[in-house]
N, CA and C atoms of all chains as a GROMACS GRO file, in nm:
protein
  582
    1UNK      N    1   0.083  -0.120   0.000
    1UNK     CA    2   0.000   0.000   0.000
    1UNK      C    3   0.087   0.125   0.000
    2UNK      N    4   0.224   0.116   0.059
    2UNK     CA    5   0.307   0.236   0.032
    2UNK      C    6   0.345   0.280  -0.081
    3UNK      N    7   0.371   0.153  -0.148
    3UNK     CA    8   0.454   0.198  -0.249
    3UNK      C    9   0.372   0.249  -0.336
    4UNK      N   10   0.213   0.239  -0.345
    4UNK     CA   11   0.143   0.256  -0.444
    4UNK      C   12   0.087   0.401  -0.380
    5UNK      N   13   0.132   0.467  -0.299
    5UNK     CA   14   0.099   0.605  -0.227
    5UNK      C   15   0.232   0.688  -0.295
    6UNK      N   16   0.318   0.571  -0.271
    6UNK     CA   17   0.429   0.684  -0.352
    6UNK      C   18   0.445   0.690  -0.497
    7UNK      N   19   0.356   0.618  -0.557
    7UNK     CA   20   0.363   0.621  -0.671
    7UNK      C   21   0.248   0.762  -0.697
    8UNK      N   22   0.129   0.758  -0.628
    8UNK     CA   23   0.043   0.842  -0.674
    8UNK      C   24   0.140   0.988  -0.623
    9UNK      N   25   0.190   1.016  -0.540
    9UNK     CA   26   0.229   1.097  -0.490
    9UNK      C   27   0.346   1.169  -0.573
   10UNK      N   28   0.425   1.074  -0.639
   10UNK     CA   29   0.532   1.127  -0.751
   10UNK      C   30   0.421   1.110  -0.897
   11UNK      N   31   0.328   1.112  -0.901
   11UNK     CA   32   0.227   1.110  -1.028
   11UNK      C   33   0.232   1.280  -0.990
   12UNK      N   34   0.128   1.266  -0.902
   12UNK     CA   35   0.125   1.468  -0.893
   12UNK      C   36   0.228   1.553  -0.920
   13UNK      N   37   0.322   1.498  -0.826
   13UNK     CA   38   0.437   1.623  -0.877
   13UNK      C   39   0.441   1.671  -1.015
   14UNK      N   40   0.448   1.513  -1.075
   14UNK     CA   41   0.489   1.498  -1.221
   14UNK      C   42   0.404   1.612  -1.312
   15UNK      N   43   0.247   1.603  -1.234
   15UNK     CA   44   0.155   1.668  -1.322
   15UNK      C   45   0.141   1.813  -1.286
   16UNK      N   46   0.167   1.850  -1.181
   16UNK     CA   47   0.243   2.002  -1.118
   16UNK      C   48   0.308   2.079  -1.186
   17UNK      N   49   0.421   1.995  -1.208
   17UNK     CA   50   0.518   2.013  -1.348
   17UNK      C   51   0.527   2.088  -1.461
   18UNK      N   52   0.390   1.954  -1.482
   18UNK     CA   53   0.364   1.996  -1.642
   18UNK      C   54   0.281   2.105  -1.660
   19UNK      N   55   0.168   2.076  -1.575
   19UNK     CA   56   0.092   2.214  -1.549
   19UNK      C   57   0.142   2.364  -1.568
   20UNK      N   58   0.282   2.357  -1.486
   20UNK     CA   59   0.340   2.501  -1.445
   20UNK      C   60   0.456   2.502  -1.610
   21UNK      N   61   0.501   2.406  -1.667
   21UNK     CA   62   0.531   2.419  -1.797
   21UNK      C   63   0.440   2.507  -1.911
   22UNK      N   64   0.353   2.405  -1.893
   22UNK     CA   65   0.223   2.465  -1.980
   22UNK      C   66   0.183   2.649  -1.959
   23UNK      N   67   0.176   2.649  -1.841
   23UNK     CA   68   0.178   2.773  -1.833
   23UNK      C   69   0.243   2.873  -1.878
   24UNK      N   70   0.396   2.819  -1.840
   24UNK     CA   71   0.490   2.887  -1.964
   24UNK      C   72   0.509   2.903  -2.078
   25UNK      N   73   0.527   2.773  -2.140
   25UNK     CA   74   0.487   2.817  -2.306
   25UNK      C   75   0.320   2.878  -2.324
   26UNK      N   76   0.224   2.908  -2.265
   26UNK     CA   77   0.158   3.005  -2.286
   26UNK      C   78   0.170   3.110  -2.273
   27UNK      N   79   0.292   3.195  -2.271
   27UNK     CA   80   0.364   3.311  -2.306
   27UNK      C   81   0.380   3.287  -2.417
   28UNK      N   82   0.411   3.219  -2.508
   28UNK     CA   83   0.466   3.235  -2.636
   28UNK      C   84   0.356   3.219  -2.726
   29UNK      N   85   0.234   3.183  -2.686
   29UNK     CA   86   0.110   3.135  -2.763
   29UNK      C   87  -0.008   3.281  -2.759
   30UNK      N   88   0.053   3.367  -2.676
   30UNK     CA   89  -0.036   3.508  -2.653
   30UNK      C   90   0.042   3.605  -2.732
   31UNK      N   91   0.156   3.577  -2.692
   31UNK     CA   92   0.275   3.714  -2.751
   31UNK      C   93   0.439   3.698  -2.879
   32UNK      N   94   0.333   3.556  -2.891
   32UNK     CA   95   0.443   3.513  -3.014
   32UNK      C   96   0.402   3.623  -3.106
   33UNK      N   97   0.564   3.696  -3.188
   33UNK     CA   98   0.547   3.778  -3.305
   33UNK      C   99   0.518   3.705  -3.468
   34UNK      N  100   0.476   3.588  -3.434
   34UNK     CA  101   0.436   3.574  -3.594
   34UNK      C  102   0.336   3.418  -3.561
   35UNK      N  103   0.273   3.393  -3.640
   35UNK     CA  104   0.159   3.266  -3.646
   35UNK      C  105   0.230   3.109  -3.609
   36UNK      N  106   0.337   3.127  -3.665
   36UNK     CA  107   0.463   3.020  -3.624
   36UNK      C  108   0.484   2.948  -3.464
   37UNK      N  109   0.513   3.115  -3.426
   37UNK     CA  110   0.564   3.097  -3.294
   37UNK      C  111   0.461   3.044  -3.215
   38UNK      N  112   0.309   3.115  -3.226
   38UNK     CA  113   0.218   3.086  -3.168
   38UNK      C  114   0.169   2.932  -3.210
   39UNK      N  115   0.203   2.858  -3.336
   39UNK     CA  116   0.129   2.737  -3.309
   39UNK      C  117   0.251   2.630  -3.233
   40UNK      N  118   0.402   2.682  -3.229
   40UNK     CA  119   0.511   2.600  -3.161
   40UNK      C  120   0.408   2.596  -3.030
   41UNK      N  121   0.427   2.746  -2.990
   41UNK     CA  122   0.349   2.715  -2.809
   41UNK      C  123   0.234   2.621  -2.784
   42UNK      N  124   0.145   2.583  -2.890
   42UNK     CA  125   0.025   2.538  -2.875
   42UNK      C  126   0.024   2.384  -2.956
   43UNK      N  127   0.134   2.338  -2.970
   43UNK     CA  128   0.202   2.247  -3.044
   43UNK      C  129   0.273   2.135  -2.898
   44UNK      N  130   0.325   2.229  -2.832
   44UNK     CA  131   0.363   2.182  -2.711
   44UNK      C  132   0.315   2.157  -2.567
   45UNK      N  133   0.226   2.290  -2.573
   45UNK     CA  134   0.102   2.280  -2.503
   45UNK      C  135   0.016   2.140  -2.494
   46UNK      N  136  -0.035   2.089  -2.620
   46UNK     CA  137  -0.097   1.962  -2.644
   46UNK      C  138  -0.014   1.856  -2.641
   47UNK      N  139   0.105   1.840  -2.671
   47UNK     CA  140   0.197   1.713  -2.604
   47UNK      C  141   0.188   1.739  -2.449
   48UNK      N  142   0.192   1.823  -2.381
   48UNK     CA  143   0.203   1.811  -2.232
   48UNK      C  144   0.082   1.790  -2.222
   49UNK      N  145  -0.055   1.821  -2.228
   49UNK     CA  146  -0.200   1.783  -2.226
   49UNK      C  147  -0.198   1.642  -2.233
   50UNK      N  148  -0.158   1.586  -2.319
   50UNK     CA  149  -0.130   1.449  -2.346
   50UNK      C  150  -0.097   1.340  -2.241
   51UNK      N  151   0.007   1.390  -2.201
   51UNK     CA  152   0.102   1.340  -2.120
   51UNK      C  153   0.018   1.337  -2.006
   52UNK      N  154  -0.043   1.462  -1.983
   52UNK     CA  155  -0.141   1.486  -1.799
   52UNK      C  156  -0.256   1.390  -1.800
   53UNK      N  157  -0.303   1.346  -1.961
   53UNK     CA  158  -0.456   1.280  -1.952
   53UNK      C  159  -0.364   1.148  -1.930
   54UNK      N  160  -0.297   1.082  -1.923
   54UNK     CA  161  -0.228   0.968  -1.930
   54UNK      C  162  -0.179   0.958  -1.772
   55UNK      N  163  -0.143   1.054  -1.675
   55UNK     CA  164  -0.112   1.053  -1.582
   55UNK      C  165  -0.239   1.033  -1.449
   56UNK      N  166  -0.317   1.141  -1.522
   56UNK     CA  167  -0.445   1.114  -1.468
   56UNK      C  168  -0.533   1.000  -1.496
   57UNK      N  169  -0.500   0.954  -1.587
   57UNK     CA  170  -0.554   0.772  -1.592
   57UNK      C  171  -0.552   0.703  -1.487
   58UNK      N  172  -0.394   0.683  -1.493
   58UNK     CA  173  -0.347   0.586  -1.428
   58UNK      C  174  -0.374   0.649  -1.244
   59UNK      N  175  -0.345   0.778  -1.174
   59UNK     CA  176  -0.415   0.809  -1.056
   59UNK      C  177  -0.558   0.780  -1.036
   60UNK      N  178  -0.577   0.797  -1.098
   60UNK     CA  179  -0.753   0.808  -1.065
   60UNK      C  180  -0.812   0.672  -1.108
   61UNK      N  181  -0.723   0.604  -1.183
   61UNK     CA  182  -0.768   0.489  -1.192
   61UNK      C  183  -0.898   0.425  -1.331
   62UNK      N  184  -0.860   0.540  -1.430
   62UNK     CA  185  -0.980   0.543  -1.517
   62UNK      C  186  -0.899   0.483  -1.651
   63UNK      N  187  -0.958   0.412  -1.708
   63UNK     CA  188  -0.934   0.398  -1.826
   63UNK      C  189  -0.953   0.463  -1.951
   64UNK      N  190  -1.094   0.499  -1.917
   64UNK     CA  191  -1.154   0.552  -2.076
   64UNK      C  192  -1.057   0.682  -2.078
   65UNK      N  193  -0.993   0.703  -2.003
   65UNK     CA  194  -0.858   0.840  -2.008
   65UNK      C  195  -0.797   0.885  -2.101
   66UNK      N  196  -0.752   0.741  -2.111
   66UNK     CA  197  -0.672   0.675  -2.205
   66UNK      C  198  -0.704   0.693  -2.349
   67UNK      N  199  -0.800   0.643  -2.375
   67UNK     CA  200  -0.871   0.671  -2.504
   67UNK      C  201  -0.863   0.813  -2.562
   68UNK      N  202  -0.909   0.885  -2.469
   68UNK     CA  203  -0.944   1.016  -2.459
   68UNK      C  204  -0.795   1.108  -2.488
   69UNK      N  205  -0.673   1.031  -2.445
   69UNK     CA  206  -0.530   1.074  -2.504
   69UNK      C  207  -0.538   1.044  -2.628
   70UNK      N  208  -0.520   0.898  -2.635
   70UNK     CA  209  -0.500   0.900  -2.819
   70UNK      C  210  -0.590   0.990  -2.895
   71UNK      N  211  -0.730   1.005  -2.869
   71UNK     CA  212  -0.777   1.081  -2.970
   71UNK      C  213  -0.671   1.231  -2.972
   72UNK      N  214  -0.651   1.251  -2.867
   72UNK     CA  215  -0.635   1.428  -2.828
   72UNK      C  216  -0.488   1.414  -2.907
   73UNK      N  217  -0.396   1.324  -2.897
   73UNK     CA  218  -0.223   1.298  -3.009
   73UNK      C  219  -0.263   1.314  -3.104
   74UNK      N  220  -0.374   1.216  -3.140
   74UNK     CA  221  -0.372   1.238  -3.332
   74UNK      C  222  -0.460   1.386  -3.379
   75UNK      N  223  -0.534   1.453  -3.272
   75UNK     CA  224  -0.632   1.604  -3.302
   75UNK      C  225  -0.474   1.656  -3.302
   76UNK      N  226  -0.436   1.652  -3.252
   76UNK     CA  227  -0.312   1.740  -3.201
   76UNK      C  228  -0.235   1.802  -3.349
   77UNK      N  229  -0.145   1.663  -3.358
   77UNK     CA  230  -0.099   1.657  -3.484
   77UNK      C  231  -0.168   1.677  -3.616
   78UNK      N  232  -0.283   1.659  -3.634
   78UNK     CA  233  -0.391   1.682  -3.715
   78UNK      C  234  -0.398   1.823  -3.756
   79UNK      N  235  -0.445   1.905  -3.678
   79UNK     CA  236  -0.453   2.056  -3.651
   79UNK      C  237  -0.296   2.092  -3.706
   80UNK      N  238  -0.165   2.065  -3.648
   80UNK     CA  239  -0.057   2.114  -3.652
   80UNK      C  240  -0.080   2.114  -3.819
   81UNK      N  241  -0.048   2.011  -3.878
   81UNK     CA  242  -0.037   1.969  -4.050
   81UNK      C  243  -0.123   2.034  -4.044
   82UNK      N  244  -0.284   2.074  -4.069
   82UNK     CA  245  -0.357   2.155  -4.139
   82UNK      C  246  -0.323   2.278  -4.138
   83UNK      N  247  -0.274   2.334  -4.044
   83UNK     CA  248  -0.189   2.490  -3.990
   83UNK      C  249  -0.091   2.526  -4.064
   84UNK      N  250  -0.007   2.410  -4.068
   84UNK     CA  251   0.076   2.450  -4.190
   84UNK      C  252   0.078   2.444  -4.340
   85UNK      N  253  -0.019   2.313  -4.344
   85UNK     CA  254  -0.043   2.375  -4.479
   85UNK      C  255  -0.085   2.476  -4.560
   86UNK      N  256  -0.175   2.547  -4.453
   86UNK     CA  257  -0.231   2.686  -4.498
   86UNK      C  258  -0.144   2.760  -4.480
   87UNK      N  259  -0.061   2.747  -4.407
   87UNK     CA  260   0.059   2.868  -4.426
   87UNK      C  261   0.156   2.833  -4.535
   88UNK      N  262   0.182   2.729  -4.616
   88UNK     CA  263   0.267   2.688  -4.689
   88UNK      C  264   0.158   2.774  -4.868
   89UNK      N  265   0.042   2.764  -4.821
   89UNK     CA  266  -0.014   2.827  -4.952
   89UNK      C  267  -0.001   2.761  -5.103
   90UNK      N  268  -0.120   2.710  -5.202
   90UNK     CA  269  -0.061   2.688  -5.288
   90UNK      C  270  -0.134   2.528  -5.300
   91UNK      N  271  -0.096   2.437  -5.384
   91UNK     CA  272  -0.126   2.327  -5.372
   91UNK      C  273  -0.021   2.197  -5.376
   92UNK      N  274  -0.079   2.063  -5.335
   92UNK     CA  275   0.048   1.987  -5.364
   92UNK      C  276  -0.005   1.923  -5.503
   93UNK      N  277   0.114   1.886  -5.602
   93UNK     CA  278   0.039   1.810  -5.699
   93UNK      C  279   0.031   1.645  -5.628
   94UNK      N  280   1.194   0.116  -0.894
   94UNK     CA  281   1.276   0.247  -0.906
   94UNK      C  282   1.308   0.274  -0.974
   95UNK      N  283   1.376   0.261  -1.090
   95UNK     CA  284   1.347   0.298  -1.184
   95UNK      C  285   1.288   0.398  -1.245
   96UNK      N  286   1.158   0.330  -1.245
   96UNK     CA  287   1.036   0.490  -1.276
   96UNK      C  288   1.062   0.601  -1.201
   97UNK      N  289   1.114   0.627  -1.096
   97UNK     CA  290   1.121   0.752  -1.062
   97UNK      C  291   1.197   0.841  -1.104
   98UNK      N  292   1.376   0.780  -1.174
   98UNK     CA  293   1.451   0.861  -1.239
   98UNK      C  294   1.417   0.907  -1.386
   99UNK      N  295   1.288   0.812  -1.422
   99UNK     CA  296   1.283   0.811  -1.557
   99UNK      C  297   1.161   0.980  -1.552
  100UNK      N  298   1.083   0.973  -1.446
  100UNK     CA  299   1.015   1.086  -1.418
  100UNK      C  300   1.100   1.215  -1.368
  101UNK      N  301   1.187   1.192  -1.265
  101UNK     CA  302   1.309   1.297  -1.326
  101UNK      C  303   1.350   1.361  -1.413
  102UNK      N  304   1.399   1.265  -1.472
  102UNK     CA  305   1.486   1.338  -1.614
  102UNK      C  306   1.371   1.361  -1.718
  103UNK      N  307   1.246   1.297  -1.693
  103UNK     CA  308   1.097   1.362  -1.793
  103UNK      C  309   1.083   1.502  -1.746
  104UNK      N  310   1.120   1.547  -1.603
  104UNK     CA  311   1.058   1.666  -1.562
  104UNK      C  312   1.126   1.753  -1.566
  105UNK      N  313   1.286   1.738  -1.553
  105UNK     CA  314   1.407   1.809  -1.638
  105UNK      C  315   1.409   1.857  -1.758
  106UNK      N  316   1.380   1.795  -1.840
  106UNK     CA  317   1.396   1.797  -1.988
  106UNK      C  318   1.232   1.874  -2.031
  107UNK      N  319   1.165   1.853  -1.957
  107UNK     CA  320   1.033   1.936  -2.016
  107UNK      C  321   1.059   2.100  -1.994
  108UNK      N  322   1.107   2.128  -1.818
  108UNK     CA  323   1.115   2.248  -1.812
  108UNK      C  324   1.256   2.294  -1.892
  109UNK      N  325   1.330   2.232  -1.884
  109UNK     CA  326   1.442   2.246  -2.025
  109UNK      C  327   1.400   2.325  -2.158
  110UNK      N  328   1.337   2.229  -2.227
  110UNK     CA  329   1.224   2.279  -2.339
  110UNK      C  330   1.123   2.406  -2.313
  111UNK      N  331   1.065   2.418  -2.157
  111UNK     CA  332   1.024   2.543  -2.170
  111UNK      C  333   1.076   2.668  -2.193
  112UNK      N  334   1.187   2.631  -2.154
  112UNK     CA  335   1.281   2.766  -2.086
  112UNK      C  336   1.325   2.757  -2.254
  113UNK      N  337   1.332   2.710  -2.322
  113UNK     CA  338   1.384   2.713  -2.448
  113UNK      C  339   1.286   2.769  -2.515
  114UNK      N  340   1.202   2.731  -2.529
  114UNK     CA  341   1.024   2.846  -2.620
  114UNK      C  342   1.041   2.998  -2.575
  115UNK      N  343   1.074   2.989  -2.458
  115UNK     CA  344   1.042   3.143  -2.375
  115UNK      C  345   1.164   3.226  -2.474
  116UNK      N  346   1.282   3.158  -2.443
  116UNK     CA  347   1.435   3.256  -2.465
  116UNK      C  348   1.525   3.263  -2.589
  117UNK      N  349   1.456   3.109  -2.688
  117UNK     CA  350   1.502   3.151  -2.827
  117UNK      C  351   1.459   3.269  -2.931
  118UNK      N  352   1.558   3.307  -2.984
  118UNK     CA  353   1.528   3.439  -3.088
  118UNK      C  354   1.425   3.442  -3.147
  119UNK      N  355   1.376   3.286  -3.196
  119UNK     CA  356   1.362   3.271  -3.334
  119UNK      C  357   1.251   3.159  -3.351
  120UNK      N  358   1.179   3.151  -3.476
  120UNK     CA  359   1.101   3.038  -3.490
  120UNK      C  360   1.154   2.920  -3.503
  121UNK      N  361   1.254   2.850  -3.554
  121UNK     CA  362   1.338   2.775  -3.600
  121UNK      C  363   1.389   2.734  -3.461
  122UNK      N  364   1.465   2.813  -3.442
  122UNK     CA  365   1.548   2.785  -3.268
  122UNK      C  366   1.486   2.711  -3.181
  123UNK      N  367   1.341   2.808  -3.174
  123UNK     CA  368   1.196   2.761  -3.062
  123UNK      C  369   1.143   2.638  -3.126
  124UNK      N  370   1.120   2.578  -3.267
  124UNK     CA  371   1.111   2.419  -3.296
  124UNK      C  372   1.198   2.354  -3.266
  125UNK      N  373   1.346   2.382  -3.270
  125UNK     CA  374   1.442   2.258  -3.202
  125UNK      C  375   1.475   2.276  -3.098
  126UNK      N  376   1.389   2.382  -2.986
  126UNK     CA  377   1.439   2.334  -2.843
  126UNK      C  378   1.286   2.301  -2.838
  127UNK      N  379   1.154   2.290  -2.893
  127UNK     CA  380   1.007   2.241  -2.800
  127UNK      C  381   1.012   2.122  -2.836
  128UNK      N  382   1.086   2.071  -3.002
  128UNK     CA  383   1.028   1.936  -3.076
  128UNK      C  384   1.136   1.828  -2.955
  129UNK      N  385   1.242   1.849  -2.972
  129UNK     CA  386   1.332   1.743  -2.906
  129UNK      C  387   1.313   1.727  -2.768
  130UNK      N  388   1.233   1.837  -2.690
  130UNK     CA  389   1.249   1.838  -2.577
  130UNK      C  390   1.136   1.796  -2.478
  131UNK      N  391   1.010   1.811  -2.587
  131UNK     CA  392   0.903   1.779  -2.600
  131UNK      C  393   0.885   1.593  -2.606
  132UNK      N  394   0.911   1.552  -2.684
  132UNK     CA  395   0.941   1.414  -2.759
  132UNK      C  396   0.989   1.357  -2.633
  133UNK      N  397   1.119   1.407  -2.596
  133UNK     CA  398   1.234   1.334  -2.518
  133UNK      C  399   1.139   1.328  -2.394
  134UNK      N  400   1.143   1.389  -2.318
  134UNK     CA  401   1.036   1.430  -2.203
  134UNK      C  402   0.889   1.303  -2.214
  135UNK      N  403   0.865   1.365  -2.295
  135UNK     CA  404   0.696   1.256  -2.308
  135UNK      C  405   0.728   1.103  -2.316
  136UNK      N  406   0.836   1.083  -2.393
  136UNK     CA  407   0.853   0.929  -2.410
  136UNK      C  408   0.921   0.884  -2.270
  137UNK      N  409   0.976   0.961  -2.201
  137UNK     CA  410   1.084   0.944  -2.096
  137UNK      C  411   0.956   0.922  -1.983
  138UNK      N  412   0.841   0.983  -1.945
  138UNK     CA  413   0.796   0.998  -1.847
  138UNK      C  414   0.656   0.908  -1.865
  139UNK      N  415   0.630   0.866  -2.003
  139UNK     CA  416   0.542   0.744  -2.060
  139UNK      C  417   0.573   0.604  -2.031
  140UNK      N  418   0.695   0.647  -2.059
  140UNK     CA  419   0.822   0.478  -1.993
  140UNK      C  420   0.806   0.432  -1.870
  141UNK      N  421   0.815   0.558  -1.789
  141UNK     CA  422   0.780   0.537  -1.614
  141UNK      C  423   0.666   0.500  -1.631
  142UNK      N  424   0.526   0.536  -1.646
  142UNK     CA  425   0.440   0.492  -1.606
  142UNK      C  426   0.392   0.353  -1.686
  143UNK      N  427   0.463   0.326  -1.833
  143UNK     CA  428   0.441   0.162  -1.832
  143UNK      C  429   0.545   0.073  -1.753
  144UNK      N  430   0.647   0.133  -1.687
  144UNK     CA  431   0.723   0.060  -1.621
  144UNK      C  432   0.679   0.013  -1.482
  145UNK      N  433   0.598   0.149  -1.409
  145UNK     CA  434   0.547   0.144  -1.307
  145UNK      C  435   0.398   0.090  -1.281
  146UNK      N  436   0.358   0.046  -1.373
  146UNK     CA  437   0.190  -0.057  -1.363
  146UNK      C  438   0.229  -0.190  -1.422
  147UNK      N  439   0.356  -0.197  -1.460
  147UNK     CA  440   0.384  -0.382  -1.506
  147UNK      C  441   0.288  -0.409  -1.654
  148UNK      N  442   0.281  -0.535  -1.714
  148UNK     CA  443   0.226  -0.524  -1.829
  148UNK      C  444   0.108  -0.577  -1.786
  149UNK      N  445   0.022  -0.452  -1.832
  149UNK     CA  446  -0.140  -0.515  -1.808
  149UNK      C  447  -0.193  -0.455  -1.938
  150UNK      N  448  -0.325  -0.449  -2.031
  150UNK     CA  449  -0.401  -0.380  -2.100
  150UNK      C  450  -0.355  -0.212  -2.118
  151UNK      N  451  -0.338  -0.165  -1.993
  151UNK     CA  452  -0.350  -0.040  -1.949
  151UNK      C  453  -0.168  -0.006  -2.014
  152UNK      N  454  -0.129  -0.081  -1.987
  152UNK     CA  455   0.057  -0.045  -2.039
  152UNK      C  456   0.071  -0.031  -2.138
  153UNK      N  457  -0.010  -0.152  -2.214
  153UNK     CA  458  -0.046  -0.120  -2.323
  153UNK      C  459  -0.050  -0.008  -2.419
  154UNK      N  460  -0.196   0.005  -2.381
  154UNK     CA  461  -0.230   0.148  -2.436
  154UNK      C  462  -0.145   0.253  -2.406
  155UNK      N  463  -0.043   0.268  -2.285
  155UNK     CA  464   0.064   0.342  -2.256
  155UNK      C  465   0.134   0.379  -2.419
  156UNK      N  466   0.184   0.244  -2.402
  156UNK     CA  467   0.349   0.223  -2.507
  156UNK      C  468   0.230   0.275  -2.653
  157UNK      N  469   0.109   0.258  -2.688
  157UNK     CA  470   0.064   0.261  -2.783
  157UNK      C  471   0.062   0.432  -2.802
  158UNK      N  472   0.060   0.548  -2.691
  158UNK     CA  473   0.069   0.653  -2.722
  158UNK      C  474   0.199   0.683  -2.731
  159UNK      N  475   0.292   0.626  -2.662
  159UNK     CA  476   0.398   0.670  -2.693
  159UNK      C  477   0.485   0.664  -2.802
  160UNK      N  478   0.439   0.558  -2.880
  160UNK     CA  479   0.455   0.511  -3.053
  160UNK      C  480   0.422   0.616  -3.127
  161UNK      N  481   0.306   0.642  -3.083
  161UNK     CA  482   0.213   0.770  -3.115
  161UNK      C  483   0.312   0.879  -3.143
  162UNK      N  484   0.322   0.980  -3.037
  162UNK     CA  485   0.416   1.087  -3.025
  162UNK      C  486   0.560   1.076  -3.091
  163UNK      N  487   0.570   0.950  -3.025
  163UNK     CA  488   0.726   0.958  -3.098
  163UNK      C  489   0.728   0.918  -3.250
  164UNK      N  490   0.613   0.890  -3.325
  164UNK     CA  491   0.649   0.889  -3.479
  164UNK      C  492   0.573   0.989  -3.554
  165UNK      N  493   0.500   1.063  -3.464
  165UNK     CA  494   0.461   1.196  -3.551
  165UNK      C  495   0.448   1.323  -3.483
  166UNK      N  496   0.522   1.346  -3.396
  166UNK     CA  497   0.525   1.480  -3.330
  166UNK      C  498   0.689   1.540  -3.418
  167UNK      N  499   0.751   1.468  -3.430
  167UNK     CA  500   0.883   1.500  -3.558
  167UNK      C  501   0.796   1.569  -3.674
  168UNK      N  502   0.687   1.487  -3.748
  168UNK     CA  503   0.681   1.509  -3.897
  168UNK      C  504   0.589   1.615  -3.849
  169UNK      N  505   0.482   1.621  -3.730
  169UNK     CA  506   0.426   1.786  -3.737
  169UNK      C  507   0.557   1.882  -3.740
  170UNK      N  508   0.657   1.928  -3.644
  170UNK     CA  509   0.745   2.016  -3.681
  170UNK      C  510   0.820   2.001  -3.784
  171UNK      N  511   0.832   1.884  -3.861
  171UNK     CA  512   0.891   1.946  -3.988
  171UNK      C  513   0.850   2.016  -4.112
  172UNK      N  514   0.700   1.963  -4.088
  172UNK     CA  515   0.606   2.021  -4.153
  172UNK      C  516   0.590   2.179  -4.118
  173UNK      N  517   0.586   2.237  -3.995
  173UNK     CA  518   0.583   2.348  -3.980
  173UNK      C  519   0.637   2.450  -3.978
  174UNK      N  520   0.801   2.358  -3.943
  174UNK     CA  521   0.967   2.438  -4.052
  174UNK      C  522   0.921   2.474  -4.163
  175UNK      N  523   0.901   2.378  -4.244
  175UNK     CA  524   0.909   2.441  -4.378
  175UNK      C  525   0.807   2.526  -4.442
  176UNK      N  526   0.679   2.480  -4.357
  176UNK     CA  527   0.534   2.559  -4.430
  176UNK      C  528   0.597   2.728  -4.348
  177UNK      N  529   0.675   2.780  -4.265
  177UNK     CA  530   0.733   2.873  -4.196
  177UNK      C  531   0.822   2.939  -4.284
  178UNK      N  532   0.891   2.885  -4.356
  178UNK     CA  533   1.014   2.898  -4.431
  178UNK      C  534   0.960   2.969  -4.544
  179UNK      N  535   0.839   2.906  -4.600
  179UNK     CA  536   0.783   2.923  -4.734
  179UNK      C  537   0.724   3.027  -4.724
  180UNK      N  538   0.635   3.079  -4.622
  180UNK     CA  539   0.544   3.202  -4.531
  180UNK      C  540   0.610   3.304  -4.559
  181UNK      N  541   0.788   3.287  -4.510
  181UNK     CA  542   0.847   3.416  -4.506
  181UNK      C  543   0.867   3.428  -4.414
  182UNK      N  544   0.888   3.355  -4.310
  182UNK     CA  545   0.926   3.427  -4.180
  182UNK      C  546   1.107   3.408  -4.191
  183UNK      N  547   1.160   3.489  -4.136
  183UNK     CA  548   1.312   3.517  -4.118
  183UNK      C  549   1.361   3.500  -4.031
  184UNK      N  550   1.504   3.405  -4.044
  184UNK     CA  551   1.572   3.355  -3.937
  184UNK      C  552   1.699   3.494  -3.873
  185UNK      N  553   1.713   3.483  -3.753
  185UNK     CA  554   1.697   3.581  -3.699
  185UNK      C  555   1.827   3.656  -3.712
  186UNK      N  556   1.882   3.729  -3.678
  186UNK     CA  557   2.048   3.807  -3.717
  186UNK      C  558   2.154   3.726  -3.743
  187UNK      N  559   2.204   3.655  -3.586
  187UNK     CA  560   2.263   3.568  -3.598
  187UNK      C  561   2.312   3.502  -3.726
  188UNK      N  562   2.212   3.434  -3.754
  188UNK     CA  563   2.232   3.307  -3.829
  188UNK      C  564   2.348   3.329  -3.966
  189UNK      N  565   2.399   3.228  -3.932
  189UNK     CA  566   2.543   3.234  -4.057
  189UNK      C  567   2.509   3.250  -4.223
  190UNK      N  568   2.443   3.051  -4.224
  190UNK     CA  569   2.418   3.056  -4.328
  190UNK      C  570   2.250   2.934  -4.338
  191UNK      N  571   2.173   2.983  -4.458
  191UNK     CA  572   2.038   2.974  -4.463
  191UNK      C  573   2.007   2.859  -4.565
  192UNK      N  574   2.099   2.744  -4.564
  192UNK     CA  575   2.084   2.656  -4.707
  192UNK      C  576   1.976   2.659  -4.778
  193UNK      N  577   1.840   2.660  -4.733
  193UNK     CA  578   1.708   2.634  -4.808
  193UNK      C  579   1.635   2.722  -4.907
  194UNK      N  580   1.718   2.881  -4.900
  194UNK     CA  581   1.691   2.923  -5.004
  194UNK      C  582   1.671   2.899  -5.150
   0.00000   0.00000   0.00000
């Protein structure tokens, strides 16, 4: 029973962490000087999102969490490629 | 034990990568300190937690996001190098030399 207290207990930190990360690169997602910068911040933003729904799975003990990550990796990446393609302009043959 | 250094050096390397978005010049700069640091971090701290529940269903689906990230969180930023490049945005004083012209 300890060890599984210290496991939840180094889960939080972990997600503390990321939290207070996230926060940071949301400086760069308000006051980035060009469309770029702002989708890096929000690019990274959603890998750490990722990471927290996966952490919070496994604490709380939920599965369907889980699920709920993979969809949110592949929206993630999804969005990124459509972002740039519109900034790339033009078509592919 | 294990998992705990592996959550370490996940929680190192993330605020690493932050501090790198905040203080690079540049768009370019800020993709190769969020993409590598990002990646490195997530797979590092994904590891702990399939290391730390043993193999059940649930580990599973762990290692299955982490496949995830780590084979297309690369091709979103490279994709966004270059759709960046093409935009017009400019690499910043510094920089020596610009091959992709």
């Amino acid at each position: 029973m300890a060890a599984e207290n210290v496991l939840v207990t180094s889960l939080s930190v972990v997600i503390i962490v990321l939290v207070a990360t996230s926060v940071i690169c949301l400086y760069r997602v308000i006051f980035g000087p060009t469309i770029s910068d702002r989708i890096v911040g929000l690019n990274t933003i959603s890998t750490k999102v990722t990471v927290i729904l996966v952490l919070l799975a496994v604490v709380y003990k939920r599965d369907m969490l889980l699920d709920v990550a993979i969809a949110f990796a592949m929206l993630n990446i999804t969005s990124s490629l459509v972002v740039s393609k519109y900034l790339e302009g033009g078509f592919y043959d | 034990m294990i998992e705990y250094f592996l959550f370490l050096a996940g929680c190192t390397v993330m605020v690493l990568g932050a501090v790198g978005v905040i203080r690079f010049p540049d768009v370019y700069t800020r993709l190769h300190a969020s993409t590598k640091c990002d990646t490195g971090g997530s797979i590092s701290i994904l590891l702990g937690v399939a290391i730390s529940i043993g193999l059940t269903m649930t580990s599973v689906k762990v290692l299955s996001i982490l496949f995830l990230i780590f084979l297309l969180n690369p091709v979103a930023s490279h994709a966004l190098a270059r759709a960046s490049h093409k935009y017009g945005v400019k690499p910043c004083k510094m920089t020596v030399v610009d091959m992709y012209d």
